[in-house]
OpenMM code with the backbone's topology and positions (N, CA, C; nanometers):
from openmm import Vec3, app, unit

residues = "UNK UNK UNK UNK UNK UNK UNK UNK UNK UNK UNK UNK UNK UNK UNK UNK UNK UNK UNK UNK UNK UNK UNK UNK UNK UNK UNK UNK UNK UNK UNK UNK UNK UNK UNK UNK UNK UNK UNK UNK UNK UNK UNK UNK UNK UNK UNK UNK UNK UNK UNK UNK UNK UNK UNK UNK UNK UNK UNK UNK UNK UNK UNK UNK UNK UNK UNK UNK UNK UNK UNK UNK UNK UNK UNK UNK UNK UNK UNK UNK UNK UNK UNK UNK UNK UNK UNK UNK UNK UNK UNK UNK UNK UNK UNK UNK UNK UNK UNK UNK UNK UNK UNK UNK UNK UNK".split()
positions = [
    Vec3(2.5675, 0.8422, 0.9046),
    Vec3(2.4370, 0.8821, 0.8548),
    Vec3(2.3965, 0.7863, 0.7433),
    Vec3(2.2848, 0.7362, 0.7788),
    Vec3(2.2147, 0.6277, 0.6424),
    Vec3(2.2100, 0.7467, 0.5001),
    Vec3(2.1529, 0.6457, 0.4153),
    Vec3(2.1034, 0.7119, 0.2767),
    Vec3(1.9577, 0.7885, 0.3493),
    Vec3(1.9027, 0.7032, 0.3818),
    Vec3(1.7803, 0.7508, 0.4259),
    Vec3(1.7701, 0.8884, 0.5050),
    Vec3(1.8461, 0.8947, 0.6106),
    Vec3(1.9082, 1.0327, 0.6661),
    Vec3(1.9523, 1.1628, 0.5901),
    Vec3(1.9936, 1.1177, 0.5058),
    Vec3(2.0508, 1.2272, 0.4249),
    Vec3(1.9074, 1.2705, 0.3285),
    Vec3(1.8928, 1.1736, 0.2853),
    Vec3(1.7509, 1.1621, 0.2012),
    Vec3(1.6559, 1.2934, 0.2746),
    Vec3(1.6386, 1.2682, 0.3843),
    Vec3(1.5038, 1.3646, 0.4752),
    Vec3(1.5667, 1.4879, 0.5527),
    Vec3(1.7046, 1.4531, 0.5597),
    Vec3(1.7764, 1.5736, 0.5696),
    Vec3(1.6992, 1.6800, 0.5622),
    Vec3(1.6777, 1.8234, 0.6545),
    Vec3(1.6190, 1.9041, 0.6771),
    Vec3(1.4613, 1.9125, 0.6733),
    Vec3(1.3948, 1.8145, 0.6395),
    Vec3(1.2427, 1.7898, 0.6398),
    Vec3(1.1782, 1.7372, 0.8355),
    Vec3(1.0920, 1.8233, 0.8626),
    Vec3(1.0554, 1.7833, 1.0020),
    Vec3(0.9927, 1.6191, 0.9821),
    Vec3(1.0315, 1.5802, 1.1042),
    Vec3(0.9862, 1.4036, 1.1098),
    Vec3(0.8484, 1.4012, 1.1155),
    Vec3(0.7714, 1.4629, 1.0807),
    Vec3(0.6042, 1.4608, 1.0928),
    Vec3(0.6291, 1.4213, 0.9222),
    Vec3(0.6864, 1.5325, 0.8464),
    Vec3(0.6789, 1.5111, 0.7058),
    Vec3(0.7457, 1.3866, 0.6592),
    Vec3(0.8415, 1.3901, 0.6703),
    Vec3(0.9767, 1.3168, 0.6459),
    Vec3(0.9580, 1.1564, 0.6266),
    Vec3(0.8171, 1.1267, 0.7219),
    Vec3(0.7820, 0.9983, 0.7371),
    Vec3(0.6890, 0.9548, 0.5843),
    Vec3(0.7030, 1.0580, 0.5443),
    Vec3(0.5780, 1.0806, 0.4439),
    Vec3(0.6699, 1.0771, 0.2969),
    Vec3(0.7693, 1.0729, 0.2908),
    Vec3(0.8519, 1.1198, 0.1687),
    Vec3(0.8974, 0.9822, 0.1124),
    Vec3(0.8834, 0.9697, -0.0657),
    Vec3(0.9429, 0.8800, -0.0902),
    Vec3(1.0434, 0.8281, -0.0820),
    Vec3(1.0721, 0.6530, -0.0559),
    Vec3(1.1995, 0.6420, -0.0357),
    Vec3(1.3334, 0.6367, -0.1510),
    Vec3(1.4566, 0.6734, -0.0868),
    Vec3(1.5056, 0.6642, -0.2635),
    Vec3(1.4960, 0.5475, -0.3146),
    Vec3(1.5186, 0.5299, -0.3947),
    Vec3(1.4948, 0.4072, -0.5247),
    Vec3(1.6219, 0.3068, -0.4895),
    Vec3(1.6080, 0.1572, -0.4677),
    Vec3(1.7028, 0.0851, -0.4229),
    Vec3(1.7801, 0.0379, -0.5821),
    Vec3(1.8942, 0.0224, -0.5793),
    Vec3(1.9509, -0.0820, -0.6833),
    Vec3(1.8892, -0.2415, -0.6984),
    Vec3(1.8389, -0.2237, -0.7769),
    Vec3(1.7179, -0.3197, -0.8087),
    Vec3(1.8456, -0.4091, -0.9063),
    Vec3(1.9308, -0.3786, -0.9546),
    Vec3(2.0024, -0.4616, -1.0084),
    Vec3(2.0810, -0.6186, -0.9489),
    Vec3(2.0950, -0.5758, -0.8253),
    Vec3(2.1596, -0.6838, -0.7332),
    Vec3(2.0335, -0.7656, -0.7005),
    Vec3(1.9225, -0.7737, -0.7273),
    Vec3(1.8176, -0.8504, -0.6409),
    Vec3(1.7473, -0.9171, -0.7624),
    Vec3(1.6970, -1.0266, -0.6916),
    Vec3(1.6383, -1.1341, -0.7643),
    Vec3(1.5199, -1.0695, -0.8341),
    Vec3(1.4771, -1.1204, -0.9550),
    Vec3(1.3150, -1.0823, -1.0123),
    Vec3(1.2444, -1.1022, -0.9144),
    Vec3(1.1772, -0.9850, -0.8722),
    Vec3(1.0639, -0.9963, -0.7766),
    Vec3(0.9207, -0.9703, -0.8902),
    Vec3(0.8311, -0.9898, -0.8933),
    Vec3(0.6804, -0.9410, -0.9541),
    Vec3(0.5881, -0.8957, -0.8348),
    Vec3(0.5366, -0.8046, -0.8863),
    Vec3(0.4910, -0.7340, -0.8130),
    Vec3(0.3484, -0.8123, -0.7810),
    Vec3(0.2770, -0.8183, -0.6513),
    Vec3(0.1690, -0.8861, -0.6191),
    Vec3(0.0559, -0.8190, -0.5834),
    Vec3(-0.0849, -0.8481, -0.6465),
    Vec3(-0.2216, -0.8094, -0.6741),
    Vec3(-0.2791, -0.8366, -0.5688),
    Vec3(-0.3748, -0.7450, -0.5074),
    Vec3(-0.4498, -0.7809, -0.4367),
    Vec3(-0.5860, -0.7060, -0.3941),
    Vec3(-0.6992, -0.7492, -0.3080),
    Vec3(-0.8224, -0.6644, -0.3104),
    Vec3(-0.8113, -0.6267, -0.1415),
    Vec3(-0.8610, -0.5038, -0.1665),
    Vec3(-0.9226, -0.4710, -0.0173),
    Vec3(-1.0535, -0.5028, 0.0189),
    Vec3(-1.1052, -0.5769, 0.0658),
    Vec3(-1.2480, -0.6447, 0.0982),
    Vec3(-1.2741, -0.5662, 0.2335),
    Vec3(-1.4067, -0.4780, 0.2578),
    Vec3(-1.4427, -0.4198, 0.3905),
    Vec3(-1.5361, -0.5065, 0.4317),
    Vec3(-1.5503, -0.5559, 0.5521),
    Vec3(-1.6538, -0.6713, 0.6023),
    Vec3(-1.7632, -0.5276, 0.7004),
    Vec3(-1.6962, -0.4488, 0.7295),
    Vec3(-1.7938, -0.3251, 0.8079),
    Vec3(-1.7106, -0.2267, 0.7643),
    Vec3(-1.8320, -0.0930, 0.6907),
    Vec3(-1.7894, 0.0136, 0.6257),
    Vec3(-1.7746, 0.1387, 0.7425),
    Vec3(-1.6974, 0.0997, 0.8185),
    Vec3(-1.6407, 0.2055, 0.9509),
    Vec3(-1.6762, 0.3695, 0.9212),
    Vec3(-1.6100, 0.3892, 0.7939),
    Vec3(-1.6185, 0.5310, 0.7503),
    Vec3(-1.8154, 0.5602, 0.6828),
    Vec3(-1.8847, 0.4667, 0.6183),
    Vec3(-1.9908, 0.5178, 0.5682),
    Vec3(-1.9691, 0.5538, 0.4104),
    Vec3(-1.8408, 0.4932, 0.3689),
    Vec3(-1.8647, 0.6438, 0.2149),
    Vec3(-1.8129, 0.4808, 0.1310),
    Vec3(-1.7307, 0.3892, 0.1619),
    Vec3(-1.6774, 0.3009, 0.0113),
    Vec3(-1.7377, 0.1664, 0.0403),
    Vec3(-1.8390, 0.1772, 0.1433),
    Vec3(-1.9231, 0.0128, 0.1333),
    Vec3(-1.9005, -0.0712, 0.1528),
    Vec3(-1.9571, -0.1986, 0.1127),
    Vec3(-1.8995, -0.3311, 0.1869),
    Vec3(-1.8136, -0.4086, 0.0838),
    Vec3(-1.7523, -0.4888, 0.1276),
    Vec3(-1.7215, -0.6113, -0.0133),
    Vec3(-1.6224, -0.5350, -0.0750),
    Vec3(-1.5441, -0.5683, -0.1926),
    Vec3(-1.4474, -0.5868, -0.2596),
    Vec3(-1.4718, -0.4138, -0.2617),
    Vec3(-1.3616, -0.3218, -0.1953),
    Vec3(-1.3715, -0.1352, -0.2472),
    Vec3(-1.2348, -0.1314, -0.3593),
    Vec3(-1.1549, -0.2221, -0.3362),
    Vec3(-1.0589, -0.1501, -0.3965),
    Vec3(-0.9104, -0.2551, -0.4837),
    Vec3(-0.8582, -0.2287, -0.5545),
    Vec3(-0.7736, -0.3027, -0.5764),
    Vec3(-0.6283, -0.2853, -0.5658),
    Vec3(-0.5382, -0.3447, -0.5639),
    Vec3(-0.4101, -0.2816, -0.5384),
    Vec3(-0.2870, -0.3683, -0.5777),
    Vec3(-0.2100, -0.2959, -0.5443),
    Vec3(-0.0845, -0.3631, -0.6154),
    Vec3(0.0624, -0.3538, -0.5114),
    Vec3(0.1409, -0.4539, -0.4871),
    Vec3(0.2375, -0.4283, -0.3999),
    Vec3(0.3901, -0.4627, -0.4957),
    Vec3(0.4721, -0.3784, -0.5107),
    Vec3(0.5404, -0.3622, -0.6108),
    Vec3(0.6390, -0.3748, -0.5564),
    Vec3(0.7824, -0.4147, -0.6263),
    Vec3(0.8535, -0.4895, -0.6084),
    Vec3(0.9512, -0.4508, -0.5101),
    Vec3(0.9508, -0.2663, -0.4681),
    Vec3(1.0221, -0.1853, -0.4042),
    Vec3(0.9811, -0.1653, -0.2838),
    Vec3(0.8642, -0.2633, -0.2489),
    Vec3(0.7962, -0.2382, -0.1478),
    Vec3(0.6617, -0.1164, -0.1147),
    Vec3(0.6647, -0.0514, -0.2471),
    Vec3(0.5752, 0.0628, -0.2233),
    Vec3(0.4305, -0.0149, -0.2933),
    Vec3(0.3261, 0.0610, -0.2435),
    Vec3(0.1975, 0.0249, -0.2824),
    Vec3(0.1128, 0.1056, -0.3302),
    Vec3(0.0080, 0.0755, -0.4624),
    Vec3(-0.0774, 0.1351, -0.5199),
    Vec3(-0.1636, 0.1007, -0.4587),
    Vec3(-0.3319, 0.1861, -0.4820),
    Vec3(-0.4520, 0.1190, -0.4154),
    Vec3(-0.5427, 0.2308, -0.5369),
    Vec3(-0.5985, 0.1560, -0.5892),
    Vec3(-0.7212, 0.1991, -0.6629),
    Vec3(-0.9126, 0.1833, -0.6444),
    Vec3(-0.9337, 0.2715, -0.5744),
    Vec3(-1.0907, 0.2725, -0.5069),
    Vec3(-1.1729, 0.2466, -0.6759),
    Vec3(-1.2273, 0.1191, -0.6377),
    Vec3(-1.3547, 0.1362, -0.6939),
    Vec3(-1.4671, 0.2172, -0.7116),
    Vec3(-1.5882, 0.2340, -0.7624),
    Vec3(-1.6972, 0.2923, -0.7153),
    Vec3(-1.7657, 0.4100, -0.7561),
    Vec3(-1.8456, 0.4636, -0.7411),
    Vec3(-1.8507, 0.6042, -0.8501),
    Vec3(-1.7976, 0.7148, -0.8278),
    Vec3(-1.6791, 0.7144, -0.7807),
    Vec3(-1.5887, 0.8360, -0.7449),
    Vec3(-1.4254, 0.7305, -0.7488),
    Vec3(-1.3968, 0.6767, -0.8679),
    Vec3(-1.2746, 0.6146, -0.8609),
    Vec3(-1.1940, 0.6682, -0.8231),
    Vec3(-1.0237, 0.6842, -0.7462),
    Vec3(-0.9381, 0.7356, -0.7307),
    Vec3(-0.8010, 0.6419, -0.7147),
    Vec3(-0.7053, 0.6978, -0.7427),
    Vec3(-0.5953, 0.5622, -0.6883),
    Vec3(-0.4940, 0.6831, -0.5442),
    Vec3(-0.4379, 0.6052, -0.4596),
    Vec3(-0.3396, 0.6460, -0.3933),
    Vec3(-0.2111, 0.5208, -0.3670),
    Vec3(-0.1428, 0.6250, -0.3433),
    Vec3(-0.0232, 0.5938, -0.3176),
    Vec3(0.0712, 0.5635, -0.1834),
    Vec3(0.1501, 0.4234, -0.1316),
    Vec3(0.2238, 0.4005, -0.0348),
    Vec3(0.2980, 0.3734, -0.0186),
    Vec3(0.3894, 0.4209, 0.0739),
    Vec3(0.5750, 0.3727, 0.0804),
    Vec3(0.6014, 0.2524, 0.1182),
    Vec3(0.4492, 0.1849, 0.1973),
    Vec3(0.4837, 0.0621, 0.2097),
    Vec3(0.3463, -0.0107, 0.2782),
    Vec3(0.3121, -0.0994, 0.2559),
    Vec3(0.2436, -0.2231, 0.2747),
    Vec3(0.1614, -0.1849, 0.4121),
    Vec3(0.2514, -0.1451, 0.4914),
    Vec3(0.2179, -0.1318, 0.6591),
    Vec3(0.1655, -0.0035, 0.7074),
    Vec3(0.1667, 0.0967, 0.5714),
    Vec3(0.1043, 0.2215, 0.6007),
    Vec3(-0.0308, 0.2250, 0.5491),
    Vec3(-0.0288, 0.1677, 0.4223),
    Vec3(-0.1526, 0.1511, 0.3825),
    Vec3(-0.2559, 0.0776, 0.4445),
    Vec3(-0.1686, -0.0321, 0.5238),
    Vec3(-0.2878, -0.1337, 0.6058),
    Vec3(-0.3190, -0.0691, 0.7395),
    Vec3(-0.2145, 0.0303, 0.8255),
    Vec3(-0.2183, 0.0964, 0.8755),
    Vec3(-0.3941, 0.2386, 0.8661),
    Vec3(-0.3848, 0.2463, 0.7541),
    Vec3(-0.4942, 0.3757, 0.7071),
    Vec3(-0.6186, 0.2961, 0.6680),
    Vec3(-0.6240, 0.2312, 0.6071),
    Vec3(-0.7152, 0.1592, 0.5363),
    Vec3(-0.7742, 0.0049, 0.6398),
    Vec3(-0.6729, -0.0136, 0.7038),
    Vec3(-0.7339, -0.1848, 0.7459),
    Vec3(-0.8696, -0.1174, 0.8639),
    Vec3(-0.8600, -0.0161, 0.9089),
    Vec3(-1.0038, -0.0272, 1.0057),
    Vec3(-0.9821, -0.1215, 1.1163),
    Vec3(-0.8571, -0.1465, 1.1648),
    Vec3(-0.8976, -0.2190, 1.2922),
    Vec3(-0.9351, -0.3711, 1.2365),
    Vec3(-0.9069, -0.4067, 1.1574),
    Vec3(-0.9940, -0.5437, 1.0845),
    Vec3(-1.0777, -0.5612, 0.9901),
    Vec3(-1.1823, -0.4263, 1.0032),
    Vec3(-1.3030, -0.4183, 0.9176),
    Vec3(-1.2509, -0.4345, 0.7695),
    Vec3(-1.1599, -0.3979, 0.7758),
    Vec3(-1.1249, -0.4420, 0.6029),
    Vec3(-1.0061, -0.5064, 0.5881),
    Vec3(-1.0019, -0.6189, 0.5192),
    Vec3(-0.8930, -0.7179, 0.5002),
    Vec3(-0.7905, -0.6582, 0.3467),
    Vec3(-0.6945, -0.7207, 0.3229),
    Vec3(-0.6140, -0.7211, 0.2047),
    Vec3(-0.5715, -0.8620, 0.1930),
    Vec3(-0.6768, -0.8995, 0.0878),
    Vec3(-0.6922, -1.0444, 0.0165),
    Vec3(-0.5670, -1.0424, -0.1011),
    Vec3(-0.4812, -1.1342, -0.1007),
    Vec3(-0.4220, -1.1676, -0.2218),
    Vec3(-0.4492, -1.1985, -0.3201),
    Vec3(-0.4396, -1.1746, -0.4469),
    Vec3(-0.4998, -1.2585, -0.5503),
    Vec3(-0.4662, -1.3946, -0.5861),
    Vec3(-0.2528, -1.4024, -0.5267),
    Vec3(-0.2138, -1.5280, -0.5716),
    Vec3(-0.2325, -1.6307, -0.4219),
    Vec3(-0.2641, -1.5910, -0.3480),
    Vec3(-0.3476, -1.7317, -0.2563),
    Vec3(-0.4031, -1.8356, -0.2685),
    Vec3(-0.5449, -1.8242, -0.3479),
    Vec3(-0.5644, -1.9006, -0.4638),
    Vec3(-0.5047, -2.0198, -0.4590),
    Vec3(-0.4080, -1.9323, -0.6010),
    Vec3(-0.3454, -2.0024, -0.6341),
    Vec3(-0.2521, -2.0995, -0.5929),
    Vec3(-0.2016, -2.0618, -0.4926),
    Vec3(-0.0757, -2.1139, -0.4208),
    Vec3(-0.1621, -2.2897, -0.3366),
    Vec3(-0.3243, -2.2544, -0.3013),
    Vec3(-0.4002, -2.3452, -0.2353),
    Vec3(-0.4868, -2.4000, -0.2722),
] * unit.nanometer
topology = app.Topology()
chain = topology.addChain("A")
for resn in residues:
    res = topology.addResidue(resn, chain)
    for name in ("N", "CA", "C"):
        topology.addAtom(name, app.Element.getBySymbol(name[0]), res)
């Protein structure tokens, strides 16, 4: 049985998928910094957070992700990982997740 197994132990797999993961030993691993980035919607699929830059976010070093909505109803949420959030939020395309350090890197 993984950590992870034990972790969700008795939680149904509908939920379970949903639960934070435990916290890795961050001691053995290199400085990671956590990386900035915008959600840009090119077509507002839903109707309610508009076009252009909705939101900002953060991908942290554990792999989990913040996302903070712009706009006149600010809110932030929360993700276990990168692929759920782009999963909920990307629209099929309509909305991208721009890096901030791209840029830079080009």
């Amino acid at each position: 049985m993984s950590e992870q197994d034990g972790f969700t132990q008795g939680f149904p797999p509908a939920l379970a998928q949903h639960l934070p993961m435990p916290t890795p030993d961050l001691s053995q691993m290199q400085e990671v910094r956590p990386r900035t980035f915008a959600l840009v919607r090119d077509r507002d699929v839903s109707g309610v957070s508009g076009t252009g830059s909705v939101a900002d976010g953060v991908l942290w070093p554990d792999g989990t992700v913040s996302i903070r909505w712009t706009g006149p109803r600010p809110s932030v949420v929360f993700w276990n990982s990168l692929e759920n959030a782009q999963h909920v939020h990307g629209h099929g395309g309509a909305t991208r997740f721009v890096w901030d350090d791209e840029d830079e890197e080009n």
